[in-house]
TORSERO-425794 format. One record per residue: x, y, z of N, C-alpha, C in turn. Coordinates in steps of 0.001 Angstrom, whole numbers, padded with zeros to 6 digits, always signed. Layout:
BEGIN
XYZXYZXYZ...
This chain:
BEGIN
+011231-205818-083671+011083-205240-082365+012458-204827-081865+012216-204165-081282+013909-203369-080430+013880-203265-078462+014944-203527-077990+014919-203527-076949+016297-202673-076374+016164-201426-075892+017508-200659-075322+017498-201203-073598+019310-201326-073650+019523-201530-072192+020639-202145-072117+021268-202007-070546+022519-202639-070429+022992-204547-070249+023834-205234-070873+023918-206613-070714+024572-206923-069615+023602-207530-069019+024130-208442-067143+024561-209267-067443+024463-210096-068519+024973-211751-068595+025125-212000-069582+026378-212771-069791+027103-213271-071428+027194-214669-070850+025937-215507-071430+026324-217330-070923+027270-218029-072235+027382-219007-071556+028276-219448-072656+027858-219803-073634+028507-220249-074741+028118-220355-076081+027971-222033-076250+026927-221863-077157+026533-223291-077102+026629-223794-078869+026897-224906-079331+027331-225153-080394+027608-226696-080796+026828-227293-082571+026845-228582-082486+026986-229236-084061+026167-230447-084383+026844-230451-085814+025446-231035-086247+024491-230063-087414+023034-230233-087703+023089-231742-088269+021906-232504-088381+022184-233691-087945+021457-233359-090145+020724-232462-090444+020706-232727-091857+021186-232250-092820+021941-231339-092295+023291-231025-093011+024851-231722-093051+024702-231975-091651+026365-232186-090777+027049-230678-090968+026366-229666-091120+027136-228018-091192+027463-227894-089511+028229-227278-089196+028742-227032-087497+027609-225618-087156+027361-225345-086423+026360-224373-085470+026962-223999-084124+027021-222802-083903+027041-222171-082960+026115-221023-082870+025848-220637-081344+024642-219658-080415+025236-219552-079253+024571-217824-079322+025350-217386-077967+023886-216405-076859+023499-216868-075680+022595-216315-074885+023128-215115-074588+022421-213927-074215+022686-212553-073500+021366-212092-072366+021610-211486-071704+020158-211187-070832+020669-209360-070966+019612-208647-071095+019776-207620-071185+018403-206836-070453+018947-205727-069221+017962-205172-068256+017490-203403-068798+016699-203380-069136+015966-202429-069531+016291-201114-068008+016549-199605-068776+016327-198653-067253+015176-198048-066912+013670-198872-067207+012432-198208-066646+012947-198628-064983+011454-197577-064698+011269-197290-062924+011372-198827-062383+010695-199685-063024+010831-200969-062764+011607-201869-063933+012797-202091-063623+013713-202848-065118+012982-204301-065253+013099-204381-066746+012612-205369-067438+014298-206219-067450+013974-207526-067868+015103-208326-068339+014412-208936-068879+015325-209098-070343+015298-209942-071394+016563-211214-071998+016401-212119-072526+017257-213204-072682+017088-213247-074348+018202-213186-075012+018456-213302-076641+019150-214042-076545+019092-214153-078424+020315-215030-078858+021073-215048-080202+022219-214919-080464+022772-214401-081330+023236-215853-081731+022828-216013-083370+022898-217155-084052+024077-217465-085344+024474-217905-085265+026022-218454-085977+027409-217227-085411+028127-218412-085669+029463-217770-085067+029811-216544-085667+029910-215896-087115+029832-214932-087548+029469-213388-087406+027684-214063-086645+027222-212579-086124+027661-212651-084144+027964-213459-084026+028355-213462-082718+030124-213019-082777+030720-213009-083836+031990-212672-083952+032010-211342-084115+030872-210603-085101+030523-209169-086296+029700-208473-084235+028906-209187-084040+028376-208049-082989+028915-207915-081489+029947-208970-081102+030851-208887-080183+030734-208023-078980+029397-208546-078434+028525-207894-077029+029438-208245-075801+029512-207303-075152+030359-207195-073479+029581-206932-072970+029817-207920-071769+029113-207414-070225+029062-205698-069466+028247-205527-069122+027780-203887-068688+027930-203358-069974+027518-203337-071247+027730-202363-072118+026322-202509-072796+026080-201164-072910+025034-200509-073218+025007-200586-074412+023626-201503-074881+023563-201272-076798+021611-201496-076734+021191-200977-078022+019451-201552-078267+019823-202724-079762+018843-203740-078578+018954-205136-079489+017144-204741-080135+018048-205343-081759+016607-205662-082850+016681-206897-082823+015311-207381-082830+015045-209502-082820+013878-209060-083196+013500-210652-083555+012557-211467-083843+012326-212123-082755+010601-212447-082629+010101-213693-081553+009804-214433-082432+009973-215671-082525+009182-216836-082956+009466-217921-081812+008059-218865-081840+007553-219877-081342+007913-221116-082076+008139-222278-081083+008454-223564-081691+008223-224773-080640+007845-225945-081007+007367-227115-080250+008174-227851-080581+008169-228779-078884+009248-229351-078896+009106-230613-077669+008359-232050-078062+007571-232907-077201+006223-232290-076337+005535-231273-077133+004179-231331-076387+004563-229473-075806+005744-229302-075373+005895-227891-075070+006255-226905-076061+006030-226148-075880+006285-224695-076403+007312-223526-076051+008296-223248-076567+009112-222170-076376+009859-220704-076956+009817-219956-076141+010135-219147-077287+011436-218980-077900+012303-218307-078825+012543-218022-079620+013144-216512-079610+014275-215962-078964+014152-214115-079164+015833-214464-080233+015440-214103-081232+016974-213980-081937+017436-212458-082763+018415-212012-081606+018600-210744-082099+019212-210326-083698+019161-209453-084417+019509-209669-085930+020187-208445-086293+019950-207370-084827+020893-206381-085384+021637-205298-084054+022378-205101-083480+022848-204319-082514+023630-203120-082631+022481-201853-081958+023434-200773-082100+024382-200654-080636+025409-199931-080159+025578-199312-079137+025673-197675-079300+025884-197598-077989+026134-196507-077337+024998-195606-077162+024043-196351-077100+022524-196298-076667+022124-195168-074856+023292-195800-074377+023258-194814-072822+023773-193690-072893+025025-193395-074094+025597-192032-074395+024454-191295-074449+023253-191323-075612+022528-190880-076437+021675-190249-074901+021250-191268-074176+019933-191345-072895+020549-190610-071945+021769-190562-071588+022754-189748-070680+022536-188473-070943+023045-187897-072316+023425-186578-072755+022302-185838-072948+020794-185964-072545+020103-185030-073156+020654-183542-074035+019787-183212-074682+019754-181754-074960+019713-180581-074602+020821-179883-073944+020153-178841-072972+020261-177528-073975+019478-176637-073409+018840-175210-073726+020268-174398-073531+021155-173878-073967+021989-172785-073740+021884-171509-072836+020720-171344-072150+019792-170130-072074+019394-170610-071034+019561-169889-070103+019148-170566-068174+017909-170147-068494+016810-171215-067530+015287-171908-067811+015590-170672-066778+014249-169844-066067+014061-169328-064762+011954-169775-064830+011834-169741-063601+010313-170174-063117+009534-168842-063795+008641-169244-064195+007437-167937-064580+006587-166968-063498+007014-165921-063460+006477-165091-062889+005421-165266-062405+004169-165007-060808+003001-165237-060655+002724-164284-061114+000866-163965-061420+000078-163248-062001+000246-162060-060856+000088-160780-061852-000175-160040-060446-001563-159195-060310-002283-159618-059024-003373-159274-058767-003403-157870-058132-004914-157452-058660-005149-155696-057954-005916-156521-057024-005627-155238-055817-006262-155594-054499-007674-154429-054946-008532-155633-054658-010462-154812-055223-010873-154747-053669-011928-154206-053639-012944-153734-052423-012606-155364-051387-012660-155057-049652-012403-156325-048791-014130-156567-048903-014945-155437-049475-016372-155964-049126-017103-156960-049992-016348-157394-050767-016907-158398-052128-016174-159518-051358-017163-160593-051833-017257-162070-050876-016777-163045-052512-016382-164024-052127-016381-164429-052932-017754-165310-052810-018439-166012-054270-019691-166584-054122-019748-168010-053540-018436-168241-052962-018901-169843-052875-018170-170073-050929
């Protein structure tokens, strides 16, 4: 799945030592607001220090995040899961710049009507 839009929030990074490995772990949250008529916000998460080093997301900057949802339980609750896996930018350049026509648009001409007999009614 893909989500385009600008990032409001870089929380801090959170990070620990897997208890069945003992390997070190780090994760980093982002919230990112969609520009429909009504903006969406979304919350990801970018998983080991590596891709959080390789995709190196800034606040107000415009990129479309690819993730995965998955679900997981955790004492009786349920939560989700958004882990982004791939980030483009410059996503607002692209949405900014449309395509324009070289060739000025002008409005289409109205039809032009013959003036017929005032004695014809119309039927309705």
């Amino acid at each position: 799945m893909e989500l385009a839009g600008k990032v409001i929030a870089v929380l801090e990074p959170k990070g620990g030592v897997s208890k069945s490995t003992g390997n070190p772990w780090k994760t980093q949250d982002y919230v990112i607001e969609t520009h429909e008529q009504f903006p969406r916000r979304m919350v990801f998460n970018v998983f080991g220090e590596d891709k959080i080093n390789q995709f190196n997301i800034q606040l107000n900057e415009e990129i479309n995040v690819f993730f995965d949802i998955n679900a997981r339980e955790y004492q009786g609750r349920w939560f989700n899961d958004i882990r982004a896996w791939r980030i483009d930018r410059n996503v607002g350049d692209q949405a900014a710049a449309p395509v324009v026509n070289a060739q000025p648009v002008s409005a289409p001409e109205p039809p032009a009507f013959e003036q017929q007999d005032s004695t014809e009614d119309l039927p309705f």
